[in-house]
PAZAPA-4460 file (N, C-alpha, C; in steps of 0.05 Angstrom, whole numbers, plus 32768, in hexadecimal, padded with zeros to 4 digits):
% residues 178
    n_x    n_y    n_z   ca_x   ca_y   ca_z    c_x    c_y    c_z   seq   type   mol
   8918   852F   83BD   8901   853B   83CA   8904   853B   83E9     1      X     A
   8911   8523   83F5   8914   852A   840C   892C   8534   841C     2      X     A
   893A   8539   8405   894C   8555   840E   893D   8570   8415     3      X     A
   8930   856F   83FE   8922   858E   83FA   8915   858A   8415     4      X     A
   8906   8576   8424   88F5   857A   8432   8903   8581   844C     5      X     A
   891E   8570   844C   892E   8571   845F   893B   8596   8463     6      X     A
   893A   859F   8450   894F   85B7   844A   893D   85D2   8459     7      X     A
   891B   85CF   8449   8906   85D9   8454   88FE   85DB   846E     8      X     A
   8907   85C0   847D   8902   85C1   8498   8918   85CF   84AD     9      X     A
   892A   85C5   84AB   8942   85D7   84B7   8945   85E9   84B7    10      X     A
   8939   85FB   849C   8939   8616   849E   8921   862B   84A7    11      X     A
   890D   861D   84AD   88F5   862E   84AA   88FA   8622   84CE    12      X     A
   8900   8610   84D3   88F3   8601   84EA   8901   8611   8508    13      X     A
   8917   861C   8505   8923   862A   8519   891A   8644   8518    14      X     A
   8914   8654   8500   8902   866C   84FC   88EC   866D   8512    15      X     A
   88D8   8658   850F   88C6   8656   8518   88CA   864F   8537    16      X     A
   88DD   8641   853C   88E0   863E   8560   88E5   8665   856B    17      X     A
   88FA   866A   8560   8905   8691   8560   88E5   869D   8567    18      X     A
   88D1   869D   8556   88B8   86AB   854C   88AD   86A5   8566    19      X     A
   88A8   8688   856F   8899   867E   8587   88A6   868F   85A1    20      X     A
   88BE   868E   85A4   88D0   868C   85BB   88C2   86B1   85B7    21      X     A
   88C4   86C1   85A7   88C1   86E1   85AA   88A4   86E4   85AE    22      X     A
   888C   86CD   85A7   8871   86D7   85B2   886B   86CD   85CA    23      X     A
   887A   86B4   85DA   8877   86AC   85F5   8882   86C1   8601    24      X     A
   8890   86D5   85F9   889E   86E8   860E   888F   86FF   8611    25      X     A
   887C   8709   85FD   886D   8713   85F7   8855   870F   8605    26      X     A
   8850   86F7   8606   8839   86E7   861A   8837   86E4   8632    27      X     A
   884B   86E9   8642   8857   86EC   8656   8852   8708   8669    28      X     A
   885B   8718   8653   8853   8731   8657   883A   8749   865E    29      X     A
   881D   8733   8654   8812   8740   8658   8802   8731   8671    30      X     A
   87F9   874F   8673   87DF   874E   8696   87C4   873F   868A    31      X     A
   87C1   8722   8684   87AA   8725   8689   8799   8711   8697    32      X     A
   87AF   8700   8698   87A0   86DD   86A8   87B9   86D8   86BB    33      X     A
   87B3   86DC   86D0   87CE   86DE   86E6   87D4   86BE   86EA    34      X     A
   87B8   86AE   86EF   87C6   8690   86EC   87D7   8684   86D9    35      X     A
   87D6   8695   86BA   87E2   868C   86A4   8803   869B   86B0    36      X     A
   8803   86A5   86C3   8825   86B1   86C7   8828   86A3   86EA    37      X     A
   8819   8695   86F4   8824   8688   870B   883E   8686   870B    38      X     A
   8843   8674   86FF   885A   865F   86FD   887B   8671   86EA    39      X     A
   8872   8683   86E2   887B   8690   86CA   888C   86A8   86D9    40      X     A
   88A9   86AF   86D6   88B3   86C8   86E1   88B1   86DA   86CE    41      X     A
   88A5   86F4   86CF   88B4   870A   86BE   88CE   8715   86BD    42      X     A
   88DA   8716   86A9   88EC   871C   86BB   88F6   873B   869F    43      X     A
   88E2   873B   868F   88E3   875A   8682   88CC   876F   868C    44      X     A
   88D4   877D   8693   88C0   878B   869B   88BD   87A7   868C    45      X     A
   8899   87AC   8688   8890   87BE   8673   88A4   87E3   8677    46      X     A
   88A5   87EF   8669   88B1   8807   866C   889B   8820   8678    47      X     A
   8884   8817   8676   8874   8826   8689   8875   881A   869F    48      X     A
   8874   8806   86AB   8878   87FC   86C3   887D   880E   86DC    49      X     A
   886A   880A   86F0   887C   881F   8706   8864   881B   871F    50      X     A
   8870   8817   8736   8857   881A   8743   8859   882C   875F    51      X     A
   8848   8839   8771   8849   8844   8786   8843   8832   879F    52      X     A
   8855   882B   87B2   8857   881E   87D0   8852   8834   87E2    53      X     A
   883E   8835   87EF   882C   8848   8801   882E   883B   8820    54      X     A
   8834   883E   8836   8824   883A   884F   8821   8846   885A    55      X     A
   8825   8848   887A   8817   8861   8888   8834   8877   888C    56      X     A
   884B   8869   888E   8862   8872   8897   8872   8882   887C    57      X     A
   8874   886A   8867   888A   8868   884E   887A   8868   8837    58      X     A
   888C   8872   8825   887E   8872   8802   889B   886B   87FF    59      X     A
   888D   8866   87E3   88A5   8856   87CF   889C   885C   87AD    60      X     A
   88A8   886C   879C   88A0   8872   8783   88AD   886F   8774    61      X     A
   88B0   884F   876B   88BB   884E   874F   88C3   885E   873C    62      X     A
   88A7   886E   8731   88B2   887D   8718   88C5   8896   872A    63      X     A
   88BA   88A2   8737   88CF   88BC   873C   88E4   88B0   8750    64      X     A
   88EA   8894   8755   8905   8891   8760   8902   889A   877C    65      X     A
   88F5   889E   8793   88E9   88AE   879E   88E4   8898   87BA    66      X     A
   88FB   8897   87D0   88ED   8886   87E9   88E3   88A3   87FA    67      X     A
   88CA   88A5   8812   88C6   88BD   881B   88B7   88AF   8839    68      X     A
   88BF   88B9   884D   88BE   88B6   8867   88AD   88CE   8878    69      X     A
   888F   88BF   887E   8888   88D5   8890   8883   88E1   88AF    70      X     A
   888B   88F6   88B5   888D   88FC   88CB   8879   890F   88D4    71      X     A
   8874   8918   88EF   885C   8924   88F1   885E   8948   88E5    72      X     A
   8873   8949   88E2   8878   8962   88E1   8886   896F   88C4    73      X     A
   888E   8957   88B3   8894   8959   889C   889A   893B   8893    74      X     A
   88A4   8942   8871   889F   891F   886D   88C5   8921   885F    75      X     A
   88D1   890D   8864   88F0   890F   885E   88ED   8902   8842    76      X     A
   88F1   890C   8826   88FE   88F3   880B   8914   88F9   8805    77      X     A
   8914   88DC   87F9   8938   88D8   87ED   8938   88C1   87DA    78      X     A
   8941   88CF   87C0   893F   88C2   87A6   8959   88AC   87B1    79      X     A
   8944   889D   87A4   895B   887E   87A0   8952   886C   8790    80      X     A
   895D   8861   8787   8950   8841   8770   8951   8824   8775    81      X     A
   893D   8817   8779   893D   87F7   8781   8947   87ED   876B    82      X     A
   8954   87D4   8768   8961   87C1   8764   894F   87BA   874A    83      X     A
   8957   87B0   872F   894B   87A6   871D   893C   8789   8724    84      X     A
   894C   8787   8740   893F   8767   8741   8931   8765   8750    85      X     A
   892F   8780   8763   8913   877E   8776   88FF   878C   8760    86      X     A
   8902   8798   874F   88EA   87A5   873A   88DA   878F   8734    87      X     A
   88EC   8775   8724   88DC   875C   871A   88D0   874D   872E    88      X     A
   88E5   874B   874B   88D3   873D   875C   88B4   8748   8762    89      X     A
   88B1   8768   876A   889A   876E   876D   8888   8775   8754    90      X     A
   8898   8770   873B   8887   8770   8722   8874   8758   871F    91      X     A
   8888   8744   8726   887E   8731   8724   8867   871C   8743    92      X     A
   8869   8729   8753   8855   872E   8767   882F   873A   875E    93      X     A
   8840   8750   8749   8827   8764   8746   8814   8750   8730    94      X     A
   8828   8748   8720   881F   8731   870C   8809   871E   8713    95      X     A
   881A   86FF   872B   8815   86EB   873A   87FD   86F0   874D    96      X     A
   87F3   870F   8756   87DE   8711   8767   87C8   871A   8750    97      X     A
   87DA   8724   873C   87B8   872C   872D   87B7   8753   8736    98      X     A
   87C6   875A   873F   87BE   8773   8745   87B5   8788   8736    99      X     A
   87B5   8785   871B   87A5   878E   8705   878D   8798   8706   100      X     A
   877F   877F   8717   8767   877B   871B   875A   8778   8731   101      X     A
   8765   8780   874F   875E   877F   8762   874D   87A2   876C   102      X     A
   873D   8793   877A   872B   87A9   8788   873F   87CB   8792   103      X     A
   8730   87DD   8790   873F   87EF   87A1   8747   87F2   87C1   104      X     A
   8736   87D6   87C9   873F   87D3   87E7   873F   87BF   87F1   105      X     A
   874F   87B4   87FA   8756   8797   880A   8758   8790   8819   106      X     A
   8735   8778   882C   8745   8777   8847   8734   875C   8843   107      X     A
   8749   8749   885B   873B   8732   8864   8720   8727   8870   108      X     A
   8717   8716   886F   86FA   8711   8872   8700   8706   8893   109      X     A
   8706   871B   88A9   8707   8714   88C2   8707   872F   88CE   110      X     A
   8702   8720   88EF   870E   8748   88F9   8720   8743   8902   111      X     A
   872E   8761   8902   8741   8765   8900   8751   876C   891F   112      X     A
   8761   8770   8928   876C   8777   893D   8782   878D   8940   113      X     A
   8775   879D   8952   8780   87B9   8944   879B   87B6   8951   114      X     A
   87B2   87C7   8945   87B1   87E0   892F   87AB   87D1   8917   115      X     A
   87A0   87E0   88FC   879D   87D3   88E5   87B7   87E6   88D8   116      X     A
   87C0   87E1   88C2   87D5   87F3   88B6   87C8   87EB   8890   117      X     A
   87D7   8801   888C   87C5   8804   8868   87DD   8801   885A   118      X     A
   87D9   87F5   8847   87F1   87F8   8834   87E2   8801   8817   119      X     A
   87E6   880C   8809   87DD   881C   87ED   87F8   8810   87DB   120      X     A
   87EA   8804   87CA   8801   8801   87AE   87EA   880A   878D   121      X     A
   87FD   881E   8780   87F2   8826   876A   8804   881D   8755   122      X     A
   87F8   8819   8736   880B   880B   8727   87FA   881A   870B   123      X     A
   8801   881C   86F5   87FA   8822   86E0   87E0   880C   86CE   124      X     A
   87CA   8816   86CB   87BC   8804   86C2   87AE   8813   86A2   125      X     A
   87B1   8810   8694   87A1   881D   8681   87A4   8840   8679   126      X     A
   87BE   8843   8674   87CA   885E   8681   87B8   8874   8697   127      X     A
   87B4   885E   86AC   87AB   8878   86C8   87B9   8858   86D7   128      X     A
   87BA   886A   86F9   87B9   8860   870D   87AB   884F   8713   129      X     A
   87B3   8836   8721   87A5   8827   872C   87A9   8820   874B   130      X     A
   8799   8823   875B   87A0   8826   877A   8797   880B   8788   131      X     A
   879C   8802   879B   878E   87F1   87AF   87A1   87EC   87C6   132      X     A
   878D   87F5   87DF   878F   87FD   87F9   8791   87D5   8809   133      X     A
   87A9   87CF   8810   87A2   87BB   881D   879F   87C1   8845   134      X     A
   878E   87B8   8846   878B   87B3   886D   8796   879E   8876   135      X     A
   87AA   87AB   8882   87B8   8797   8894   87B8   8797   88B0   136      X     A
   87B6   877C   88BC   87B1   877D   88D6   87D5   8770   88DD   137      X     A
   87DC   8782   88F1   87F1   8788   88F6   87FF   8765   8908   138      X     A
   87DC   875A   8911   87EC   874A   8926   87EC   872C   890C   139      X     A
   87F0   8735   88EB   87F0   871B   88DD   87DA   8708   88D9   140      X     A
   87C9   870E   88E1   87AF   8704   88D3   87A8   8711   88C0   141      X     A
   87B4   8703   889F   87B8   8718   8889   87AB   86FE   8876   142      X     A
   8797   870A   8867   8795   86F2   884C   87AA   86F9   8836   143      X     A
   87A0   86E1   8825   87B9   86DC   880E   87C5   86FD   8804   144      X     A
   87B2   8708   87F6   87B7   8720   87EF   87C0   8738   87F8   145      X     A
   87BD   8730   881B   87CF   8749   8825   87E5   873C   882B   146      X     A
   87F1   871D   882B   8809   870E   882C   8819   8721   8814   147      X     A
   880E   8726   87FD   8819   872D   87E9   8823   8752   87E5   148      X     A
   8819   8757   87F6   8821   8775   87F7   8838   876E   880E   149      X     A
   8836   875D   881E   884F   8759   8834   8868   8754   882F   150      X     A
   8868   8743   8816   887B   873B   8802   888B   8759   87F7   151      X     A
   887C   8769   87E5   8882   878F   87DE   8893   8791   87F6   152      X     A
   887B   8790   8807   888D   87A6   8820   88AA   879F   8825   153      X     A
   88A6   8784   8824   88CA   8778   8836   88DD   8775   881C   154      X     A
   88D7   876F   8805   88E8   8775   87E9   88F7   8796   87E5   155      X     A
   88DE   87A6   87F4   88EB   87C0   87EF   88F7   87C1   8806   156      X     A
   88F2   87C6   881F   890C   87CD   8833   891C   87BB   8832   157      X     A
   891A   87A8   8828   893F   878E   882B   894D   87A6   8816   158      X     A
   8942   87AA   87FA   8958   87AF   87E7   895A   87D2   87F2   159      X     A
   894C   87DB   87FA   8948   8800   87FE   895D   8802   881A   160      X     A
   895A   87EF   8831   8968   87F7   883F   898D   87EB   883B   161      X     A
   8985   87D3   8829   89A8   87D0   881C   89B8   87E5   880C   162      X     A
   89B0   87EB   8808   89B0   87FB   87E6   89B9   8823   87F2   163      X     A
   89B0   8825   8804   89AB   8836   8813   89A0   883C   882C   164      X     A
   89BC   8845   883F   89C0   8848   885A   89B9   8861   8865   165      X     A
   89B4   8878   884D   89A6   8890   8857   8986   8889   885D   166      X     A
   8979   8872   884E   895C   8877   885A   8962   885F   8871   167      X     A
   8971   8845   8872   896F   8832   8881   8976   8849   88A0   168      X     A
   8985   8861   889D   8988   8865   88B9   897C   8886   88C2   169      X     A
   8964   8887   88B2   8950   8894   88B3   8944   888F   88CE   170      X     A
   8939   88AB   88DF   8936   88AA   88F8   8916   889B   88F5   171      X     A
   8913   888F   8907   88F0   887E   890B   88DE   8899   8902   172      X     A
   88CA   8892   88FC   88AE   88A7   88F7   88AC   88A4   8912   173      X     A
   8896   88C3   891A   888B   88C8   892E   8875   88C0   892D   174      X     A
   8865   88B9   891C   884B   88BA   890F   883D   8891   8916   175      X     A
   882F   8895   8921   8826   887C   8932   8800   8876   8928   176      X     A
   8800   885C   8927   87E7   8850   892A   87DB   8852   893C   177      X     A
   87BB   8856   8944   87BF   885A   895E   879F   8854   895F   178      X     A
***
């Protein structure tokens, strides 16, 4: 008998770790308690996945591959592709802030000191768009949440201007805060 029990366990018992290990990954995956993914990297990311990096100057479009530079007189693009590992880093940004679920506009509970600068990031929520405008005050008096769009910004030009030396030596915009 306590073979059988022994025989039963060995075999069912690693089944069942396999079964666990494929619904924590699963669990992982989804958007819905951002504290439950603090600590947690993604590091698969969904096949709809995709998001738009907006500011006053630069766009950045995941799905169409798409960096675009604007000038006062026309706007310059040039398809290129970020790094699989800046995708997860700012996937997993979008995750860690909750951006799922953040307001359409974001700004700190102070004033501000001008220039202010906007950053727009859109991401897929429920098959439509999801937008939110962060306010940034240029001289760094930024709350948590626009720390976290600061993070986007500098993830994408480290890997956009490595990766590619046609936009890194892209002439400055004319186009000014003012």
């Amino acid at each position: 008998m306590k073979n059988l029990v022994s025989i039963l366990f060995l075999t069912f018992f690693p089944l069942c770790l396999i079964d666990c290990q494929k619904n924590n990954k699963i669990k992982n995956l989804e958007i819905t308690d951002s504290k439950q993914i603090k600590n947690d990297i993604v590091t698969e990311i969904p096949k709809d996945f995709y998001f738009v990096y907006e500011d006053y100057i630069n766009t950045y479009n995941l799905k169409t591959k798409t960096f675009s530079r604007k000038y006062s007189n026309k706007t310059e693009n040039i398809k290129c592709e970020i790094s699989n590992e800046a995708i997860i880093k700012i996937y997993n940004i979008i995750l860690r802030n909750n951006y799922y679920n953040l307001p359409e506009s974001i700004e700190c509970n102070h004033i501000y000191v001008q220039p202010i600068g906007l950053i727009k990031i859109s991401i897929p929520k429920n098959n439509k768009e999801k937008s939110t405008t962060f306010m940034i005050d240029i001289k760094g008096n930024n709350c948590q949440e626009v720390q976290s769009i600061l993070q986007i910004q500098e993830i994408l030009q480290k890997d956009i201007y490595k990766r590619y030396s046609k936009i890194k030596n892209l002439k400055n915009s004319d186009i000014y805060l003012e």
